[in-house]
MARFIKOL-143674 format. One record per atom (N, C-alpha, C): residue number from 1; residue in one letter; atom name; x, y, z. Coordinates in nm, 2 decimals. Layout:
! residues N
SITE seq type atom     px     py     pz
SITE NUM    A   CA      X      Y      Z
...
END
This chain:
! residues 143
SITE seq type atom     px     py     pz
SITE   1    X    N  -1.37  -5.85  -0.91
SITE   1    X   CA  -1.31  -5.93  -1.01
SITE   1    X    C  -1.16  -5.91  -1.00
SITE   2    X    N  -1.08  -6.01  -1.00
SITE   2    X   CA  -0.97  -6.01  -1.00
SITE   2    X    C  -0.90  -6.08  -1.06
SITE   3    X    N  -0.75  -6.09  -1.15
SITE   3    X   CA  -0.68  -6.14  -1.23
SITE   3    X    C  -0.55  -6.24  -1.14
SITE   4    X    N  -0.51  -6.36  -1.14
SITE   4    X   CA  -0.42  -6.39  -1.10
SITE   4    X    C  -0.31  -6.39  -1.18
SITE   5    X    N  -0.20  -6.35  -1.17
SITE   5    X   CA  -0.10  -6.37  -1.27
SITE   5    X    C   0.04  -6.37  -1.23
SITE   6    X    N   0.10  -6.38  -1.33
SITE   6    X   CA   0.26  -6.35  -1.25
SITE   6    X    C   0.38  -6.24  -1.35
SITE   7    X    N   0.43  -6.18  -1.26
SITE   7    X   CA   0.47  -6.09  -1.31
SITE   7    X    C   0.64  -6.12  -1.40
SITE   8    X    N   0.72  -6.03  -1.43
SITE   8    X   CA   0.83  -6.06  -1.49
SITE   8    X    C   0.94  -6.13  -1.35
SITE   9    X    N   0.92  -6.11  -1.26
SITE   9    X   CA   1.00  -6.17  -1.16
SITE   9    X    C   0.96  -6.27  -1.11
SITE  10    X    N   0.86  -6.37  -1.16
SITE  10    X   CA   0.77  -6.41  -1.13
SITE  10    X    C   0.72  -6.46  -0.99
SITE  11    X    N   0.69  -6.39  -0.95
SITE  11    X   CA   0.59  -6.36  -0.86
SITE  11    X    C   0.47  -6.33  -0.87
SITE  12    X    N   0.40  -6.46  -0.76
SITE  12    X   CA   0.19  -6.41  -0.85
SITE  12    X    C   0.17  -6.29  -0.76
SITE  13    X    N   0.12  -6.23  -0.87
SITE  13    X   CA   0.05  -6.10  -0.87
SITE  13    X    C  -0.10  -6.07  -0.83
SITE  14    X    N  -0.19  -6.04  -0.78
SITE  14    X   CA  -0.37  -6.09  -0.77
SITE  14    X    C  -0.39  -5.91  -0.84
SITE  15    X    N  -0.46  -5.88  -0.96
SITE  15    X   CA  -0.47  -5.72  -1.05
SITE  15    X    C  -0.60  -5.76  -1.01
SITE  16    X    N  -0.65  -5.60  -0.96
SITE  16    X   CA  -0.77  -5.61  -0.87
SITE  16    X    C  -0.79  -5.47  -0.95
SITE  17    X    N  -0.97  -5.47  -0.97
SITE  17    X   CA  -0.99  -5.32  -1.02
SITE  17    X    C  -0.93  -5.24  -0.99
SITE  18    X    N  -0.91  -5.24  -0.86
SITE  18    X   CA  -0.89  -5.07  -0.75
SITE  18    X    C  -0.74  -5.06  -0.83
SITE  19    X    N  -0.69  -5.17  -0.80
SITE  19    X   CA  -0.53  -5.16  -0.89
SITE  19    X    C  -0.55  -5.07  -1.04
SITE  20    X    N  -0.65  -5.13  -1.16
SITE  20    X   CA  -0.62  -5.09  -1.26
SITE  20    X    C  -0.69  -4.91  -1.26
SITE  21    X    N  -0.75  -4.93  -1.17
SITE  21    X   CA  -0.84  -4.83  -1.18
SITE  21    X    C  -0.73  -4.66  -1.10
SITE  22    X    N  -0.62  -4.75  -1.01
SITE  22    X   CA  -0.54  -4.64  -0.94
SITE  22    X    C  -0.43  -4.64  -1.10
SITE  23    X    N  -0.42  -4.71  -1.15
SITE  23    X   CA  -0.33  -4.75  -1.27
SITE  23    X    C  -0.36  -4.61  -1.38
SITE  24    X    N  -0.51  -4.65  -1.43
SITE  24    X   CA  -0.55  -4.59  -1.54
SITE  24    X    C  -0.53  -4.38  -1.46
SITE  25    X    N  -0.60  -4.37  -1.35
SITE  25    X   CA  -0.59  -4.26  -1.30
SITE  25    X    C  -0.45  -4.20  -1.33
SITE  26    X    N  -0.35  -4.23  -1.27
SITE  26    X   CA  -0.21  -4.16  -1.32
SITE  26    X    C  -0.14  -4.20  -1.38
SITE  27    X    N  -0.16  -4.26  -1.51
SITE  27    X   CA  -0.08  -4.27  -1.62
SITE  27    X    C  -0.17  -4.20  -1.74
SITE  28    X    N  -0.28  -4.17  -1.72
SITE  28    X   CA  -0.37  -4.08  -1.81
SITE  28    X    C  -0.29  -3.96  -1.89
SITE  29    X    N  -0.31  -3.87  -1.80
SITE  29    X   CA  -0.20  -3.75  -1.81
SITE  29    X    C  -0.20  -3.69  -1.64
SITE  30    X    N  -0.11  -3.59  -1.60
SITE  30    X   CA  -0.05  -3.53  -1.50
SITE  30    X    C  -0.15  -3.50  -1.44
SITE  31    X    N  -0.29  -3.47  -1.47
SITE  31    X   CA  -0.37  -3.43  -1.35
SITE  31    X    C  -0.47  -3.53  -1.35
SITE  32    X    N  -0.47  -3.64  -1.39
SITE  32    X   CA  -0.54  -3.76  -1.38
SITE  32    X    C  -0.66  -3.77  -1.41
SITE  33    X    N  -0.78  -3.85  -1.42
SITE  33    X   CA  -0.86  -3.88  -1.45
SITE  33    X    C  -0.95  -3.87  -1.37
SITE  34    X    N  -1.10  -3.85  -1.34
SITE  34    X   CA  -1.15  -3.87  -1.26
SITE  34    X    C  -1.18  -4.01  -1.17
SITE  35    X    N  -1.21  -4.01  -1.07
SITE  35    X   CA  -1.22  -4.15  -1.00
SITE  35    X    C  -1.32  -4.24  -1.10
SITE  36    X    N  -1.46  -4.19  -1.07
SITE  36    X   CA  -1.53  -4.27  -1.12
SITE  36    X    C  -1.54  -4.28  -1.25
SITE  37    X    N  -1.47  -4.19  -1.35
SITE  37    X   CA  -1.43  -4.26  -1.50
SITE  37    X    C  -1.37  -4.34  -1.54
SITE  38    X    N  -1.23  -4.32  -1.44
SITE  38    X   CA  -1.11  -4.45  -1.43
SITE  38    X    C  -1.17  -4.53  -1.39
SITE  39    X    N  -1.27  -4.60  -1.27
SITE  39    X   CA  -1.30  -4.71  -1.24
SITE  39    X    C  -1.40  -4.79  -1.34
SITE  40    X    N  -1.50  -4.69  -1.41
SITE  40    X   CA  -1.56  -4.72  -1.52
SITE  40    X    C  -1.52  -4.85  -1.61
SITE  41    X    N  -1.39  -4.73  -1.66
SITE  41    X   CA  -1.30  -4.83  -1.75
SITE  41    X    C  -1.23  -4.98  -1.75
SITE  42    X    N  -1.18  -4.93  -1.59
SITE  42    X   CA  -1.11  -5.08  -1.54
SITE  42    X    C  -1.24  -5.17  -1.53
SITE  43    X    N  -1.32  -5.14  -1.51
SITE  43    X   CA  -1.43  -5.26  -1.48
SITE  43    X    C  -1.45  -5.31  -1.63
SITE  44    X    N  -1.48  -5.25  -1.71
SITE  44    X   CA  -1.50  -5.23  -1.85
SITE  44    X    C  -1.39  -5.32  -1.93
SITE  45    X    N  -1.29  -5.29  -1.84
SITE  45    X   CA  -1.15  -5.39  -1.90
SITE  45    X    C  -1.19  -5.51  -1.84
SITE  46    X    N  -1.15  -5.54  -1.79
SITE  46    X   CA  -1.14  -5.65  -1.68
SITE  46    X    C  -1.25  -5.74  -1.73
SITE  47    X    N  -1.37  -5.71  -1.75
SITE  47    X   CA  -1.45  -5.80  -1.77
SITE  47    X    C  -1.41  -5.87  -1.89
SITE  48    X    N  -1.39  -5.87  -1.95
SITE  48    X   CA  -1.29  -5.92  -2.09
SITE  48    X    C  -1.22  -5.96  -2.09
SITE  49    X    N  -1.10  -5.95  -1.98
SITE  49    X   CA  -1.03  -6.06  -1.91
SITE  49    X    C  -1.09  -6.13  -1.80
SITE  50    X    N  -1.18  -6.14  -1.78
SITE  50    X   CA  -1.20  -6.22  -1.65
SITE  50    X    C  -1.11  -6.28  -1.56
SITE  51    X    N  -1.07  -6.42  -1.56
SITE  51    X   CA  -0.97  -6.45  -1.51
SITE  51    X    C  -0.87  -6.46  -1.57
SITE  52    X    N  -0.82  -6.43  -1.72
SITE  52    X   CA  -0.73  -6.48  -1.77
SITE  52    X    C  -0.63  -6.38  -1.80
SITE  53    X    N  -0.51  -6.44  -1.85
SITE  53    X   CA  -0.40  -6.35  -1.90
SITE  53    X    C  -0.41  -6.25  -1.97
SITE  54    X    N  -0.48  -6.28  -2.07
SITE  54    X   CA  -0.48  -6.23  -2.22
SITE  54    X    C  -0.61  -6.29  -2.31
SITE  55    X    N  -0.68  -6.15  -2.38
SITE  55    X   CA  -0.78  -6.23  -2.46
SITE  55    X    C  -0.72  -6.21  -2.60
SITE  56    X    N  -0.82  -6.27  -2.72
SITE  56    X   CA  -0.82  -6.23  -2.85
SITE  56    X    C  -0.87  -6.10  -2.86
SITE  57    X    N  -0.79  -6.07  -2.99
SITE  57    X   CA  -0.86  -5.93  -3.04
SITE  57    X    C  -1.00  -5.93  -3.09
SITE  58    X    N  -0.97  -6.01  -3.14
SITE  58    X   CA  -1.09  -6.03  -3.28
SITE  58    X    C  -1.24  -6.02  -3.15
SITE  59    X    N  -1.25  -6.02  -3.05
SITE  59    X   CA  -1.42  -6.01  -2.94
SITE  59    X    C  -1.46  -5.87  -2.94
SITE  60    X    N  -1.35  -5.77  -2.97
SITE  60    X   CA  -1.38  -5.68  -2.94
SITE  60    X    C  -1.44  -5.57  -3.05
SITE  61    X    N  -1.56  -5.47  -3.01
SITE  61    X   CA  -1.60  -5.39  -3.04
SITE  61    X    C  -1.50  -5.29  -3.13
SITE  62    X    N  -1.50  -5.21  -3.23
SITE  62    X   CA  -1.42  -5.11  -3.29
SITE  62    X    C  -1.43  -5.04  -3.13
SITE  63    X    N  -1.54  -4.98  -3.10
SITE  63    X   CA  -1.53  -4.83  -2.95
SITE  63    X    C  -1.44  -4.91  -2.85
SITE  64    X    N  -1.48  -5.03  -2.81
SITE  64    X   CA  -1.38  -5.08  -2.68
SITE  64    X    C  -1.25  -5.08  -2.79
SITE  65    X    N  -1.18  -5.12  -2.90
SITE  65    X   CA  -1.08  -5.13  -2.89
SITE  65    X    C  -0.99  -5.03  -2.90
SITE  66    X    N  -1.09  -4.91  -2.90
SITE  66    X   CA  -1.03  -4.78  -2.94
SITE  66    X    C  -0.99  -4.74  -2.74
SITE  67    X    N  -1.05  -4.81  -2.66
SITE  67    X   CA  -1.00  -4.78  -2.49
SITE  67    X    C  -0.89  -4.90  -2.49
SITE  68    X    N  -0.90  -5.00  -2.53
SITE  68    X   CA  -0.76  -5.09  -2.56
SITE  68    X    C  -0.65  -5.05  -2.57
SITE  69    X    N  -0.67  -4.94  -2.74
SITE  69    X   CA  -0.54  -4.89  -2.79
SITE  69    X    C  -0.48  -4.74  -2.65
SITE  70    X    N  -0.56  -4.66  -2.61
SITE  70    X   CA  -0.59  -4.59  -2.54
SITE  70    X    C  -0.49  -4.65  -2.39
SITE  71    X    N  -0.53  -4.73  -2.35
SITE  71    X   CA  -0.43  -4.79  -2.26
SITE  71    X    C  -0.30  -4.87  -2.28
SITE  72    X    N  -0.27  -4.93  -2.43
SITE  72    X   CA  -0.14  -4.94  -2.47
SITE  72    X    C  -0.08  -4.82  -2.45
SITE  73    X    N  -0.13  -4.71  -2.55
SITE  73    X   CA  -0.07  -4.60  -2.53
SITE  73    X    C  -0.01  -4.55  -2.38
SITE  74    X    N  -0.11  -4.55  -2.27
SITE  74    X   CA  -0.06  -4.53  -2.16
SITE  74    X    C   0.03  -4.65  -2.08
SITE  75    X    N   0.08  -4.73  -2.17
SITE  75    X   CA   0.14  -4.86  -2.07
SITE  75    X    C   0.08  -4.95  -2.04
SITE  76    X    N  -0.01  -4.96  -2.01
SITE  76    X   CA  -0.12  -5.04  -1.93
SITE  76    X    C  -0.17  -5.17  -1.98
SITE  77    X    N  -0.14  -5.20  -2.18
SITE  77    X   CA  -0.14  -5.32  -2.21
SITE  77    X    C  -0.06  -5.30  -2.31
SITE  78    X    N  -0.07  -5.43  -2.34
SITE  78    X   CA   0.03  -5.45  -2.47
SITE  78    X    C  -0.05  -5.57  -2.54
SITE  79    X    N   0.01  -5.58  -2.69
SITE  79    X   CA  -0.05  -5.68  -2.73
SITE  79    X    C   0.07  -5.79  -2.78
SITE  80    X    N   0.02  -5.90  -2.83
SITE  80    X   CA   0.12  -6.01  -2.89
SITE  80    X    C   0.07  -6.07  -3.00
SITE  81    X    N   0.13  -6.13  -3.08
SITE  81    X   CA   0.03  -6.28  -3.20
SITE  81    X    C   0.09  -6.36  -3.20
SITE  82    X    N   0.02  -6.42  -3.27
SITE  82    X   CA   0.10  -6.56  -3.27
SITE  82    X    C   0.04  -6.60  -3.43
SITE  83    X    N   0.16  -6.66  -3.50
SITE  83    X   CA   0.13  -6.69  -3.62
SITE  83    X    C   0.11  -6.85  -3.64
SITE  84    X    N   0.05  -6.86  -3.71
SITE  84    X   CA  -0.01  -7.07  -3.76
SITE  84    X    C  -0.04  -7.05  -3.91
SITE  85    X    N   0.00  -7.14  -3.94
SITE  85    X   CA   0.00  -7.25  -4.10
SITE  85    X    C  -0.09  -7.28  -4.11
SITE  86    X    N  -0.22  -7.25  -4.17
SITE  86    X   CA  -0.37  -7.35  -4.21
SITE  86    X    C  -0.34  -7.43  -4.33
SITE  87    X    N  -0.41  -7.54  -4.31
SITE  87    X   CA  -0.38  -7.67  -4.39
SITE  87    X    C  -0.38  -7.61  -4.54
SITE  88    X    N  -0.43  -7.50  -4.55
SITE  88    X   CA  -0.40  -7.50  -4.72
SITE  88    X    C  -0.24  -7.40  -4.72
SITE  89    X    N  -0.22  -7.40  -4.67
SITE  89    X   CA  -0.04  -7.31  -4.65
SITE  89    X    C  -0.05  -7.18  -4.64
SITE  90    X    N  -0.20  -7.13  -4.59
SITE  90    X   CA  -0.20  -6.96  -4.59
SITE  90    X    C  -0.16  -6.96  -4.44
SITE  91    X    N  -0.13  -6.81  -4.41
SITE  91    X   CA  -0.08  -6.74  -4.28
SITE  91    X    C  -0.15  -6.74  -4.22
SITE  92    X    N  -0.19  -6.75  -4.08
SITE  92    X   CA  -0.29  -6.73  -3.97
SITE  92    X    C  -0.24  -6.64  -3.90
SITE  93    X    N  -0.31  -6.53  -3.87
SITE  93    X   CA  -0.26  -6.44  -3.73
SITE  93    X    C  -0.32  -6.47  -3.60
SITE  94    X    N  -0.31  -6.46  -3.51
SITE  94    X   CA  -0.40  -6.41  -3.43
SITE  94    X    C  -0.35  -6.32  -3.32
SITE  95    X    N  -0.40  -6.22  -3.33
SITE  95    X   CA  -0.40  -6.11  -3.21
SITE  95    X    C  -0.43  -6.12  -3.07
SITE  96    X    N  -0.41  -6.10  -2.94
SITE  96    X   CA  -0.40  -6.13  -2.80
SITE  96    X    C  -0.35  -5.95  -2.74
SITE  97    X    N  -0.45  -5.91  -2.64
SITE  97    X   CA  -0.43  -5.85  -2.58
SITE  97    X    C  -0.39  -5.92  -2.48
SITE  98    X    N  -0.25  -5.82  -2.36
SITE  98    X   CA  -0.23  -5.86  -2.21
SITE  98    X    C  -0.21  -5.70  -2.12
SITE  99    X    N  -0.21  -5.79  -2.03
SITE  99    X   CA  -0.19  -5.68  -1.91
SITE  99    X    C  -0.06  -5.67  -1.90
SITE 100    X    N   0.06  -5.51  -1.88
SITE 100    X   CA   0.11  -5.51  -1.84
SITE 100    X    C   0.18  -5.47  -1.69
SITE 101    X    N   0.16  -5.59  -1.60
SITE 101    X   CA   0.12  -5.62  -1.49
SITE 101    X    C   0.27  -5.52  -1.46
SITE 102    X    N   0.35  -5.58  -1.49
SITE 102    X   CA   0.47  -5.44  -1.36
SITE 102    X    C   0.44  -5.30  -1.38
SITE 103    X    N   0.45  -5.27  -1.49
SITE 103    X   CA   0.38  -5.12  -1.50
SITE 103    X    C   0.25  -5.11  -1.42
SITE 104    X    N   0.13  -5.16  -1.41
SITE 104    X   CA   0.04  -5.13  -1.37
SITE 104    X    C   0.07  -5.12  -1.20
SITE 105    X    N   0.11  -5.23  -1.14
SITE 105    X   CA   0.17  -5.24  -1.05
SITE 105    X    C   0.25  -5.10  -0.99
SITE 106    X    N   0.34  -5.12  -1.10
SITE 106    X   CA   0.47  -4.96  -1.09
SITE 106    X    C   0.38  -4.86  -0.98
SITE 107    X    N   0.26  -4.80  -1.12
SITE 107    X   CA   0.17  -4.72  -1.13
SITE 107    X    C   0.11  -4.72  -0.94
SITE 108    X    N   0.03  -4.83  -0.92
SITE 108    X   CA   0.00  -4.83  -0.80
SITE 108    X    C   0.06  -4.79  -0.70
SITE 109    X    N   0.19  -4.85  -0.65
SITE 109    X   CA   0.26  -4.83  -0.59
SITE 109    X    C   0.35  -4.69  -0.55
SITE 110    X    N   0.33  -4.63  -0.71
SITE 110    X   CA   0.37  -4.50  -0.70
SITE 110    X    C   0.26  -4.39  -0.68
SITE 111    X    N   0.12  -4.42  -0.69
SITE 111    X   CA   0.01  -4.40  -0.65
SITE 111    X    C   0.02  -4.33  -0.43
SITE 112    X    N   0.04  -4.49  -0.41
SITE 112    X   CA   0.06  -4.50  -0.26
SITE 112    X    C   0.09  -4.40  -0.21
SITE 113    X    N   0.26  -4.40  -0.25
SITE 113    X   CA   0.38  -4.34  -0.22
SITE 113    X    C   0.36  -4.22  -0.24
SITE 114    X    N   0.32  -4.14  -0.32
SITE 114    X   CA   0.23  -4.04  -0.27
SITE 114    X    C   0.11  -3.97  -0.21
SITE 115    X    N   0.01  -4.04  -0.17
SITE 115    X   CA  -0.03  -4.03  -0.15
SITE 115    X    C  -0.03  -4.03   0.06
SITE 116    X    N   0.09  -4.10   0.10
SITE 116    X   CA   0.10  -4.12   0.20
SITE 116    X    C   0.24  -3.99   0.23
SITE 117    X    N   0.19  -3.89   0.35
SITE 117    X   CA   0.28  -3.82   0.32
SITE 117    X    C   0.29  -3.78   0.47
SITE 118    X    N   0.43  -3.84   0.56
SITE 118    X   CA   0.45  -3.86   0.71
SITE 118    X    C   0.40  -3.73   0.76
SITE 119    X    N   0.34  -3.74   0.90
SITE 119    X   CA   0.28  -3.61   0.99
SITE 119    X    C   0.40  -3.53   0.98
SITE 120    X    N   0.55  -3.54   0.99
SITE 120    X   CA   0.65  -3.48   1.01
SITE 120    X    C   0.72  -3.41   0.92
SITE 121    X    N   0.67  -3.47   0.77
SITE 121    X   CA   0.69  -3.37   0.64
SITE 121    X    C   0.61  -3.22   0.62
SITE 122    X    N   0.51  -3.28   0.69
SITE 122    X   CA   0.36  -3.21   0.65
SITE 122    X    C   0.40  -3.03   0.66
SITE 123    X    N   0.41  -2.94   0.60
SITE 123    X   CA   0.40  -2.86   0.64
SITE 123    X    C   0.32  -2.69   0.62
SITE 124    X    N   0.29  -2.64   0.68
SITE 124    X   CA   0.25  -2.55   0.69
SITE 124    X    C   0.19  -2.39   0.63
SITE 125    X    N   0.16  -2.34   0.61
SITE 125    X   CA   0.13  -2.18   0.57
SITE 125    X    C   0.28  -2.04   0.67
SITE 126    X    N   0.20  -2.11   0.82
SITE 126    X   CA   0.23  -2.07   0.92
SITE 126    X    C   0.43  -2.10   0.94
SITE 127    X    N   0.47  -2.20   0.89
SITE 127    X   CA   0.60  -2.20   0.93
SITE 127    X    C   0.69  -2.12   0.90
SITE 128    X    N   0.68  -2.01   0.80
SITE 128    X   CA   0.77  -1.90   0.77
SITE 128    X    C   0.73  -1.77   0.83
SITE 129    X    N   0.62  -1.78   0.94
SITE 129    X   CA   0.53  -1.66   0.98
SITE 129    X    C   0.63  -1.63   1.10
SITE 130    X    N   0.72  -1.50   1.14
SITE 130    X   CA   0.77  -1.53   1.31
SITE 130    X    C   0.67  -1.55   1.40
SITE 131    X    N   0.73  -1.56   1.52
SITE 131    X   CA   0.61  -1.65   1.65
SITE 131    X    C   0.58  -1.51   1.66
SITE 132    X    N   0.67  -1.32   1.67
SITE 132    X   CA   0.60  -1.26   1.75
SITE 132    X    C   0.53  -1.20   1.62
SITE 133    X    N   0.45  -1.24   1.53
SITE 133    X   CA   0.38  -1.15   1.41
SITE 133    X    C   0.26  -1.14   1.50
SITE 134    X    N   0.22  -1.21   1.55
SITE 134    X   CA   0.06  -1.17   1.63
SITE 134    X    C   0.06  -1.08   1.77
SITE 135    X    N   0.20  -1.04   1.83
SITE 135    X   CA   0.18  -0.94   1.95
SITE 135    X    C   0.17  -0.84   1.85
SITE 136    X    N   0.08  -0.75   1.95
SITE 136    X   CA   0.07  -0.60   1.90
SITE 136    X    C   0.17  -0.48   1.91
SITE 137    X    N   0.20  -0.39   1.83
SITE 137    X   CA   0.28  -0.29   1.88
SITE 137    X    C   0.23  -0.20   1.94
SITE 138    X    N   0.31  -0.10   2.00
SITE 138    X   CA   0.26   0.00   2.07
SITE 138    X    C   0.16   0.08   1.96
SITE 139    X    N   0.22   0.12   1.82
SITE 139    X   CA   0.13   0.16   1.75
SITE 139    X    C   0.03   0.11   1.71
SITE 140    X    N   0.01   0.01   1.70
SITE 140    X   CA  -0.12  -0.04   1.68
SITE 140    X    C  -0.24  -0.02   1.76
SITE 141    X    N  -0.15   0.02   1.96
SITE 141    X   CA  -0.23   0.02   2.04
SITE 141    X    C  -0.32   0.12   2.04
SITE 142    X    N  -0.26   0.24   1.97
SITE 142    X   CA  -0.28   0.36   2.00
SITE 142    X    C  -0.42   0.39   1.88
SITE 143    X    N  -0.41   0.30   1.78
SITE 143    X   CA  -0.46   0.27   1.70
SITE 143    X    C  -0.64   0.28   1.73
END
């Protein structure tokens, strides 16, 4: 499942599980979430958005909206309303969850970028060890 959308620069965006699910992982807290609980979720999200931007509040369970608020809190959505006039002059609300697509994004990308880390960075145990720590000394020989 995946969401088409466009982001604040507008540019379409295609929000794909793996996305939300690399999303929910490091914006949790510092040592992240497990794989398969973050993917849980994002699936769990997503279905609810299907293809679209943004759903109503009012579909949702008290337990899911408590993983809703749960991901506001981490960035990940935000919500909006929108107010209307009913014919007898009372206030209408209505609530809308959305995605927020650059942060999640952010998130991924900063995901990557660590995770990719050049053969030429990479380094060692061994690089502070001198080359001759492994010849033997004469004492040792005698040893």
């Amino acid at each position: 499942m995946a969401v088409m959308t466009k982001t604040k620069e507008s540019e379409f965006v295609t929000l794909t599980v793996d996305d939300l699910t690399s999303a929910i992982r490091n914006s949790i807290d510092r040592r992240g979430m497990p794989n398969e609980e973050a993917r849980h979720m994002a699936q769990h999200v997503m279905n609810f958005f299907g293809y679209s931007e943004r759903i109503i509040d009012n579909i949702l369970e008290p337990e899911d909206r408590d993983a809703f608020y749960m991901l506001e809190d981490s960035g990940l959505l935000t919500t909006e309303r929108e107010e209307t006039t009913l014919y007898d002059g009372r206030e209408w609300r209505i609530h809308y969850w959305l995605f927020r697509k650059d942060k999640i994004l952010g998130l991924v990308k900063n995901a990557e970028e660590k995770a990719y880390v050049p053969e030429e960075d990479l380094s060692s145990v061994y690089d502070d060890v001198p080359d001759n720590i492994w010849e033997l000394t004469e004492e040792d020989e005698e040893e």
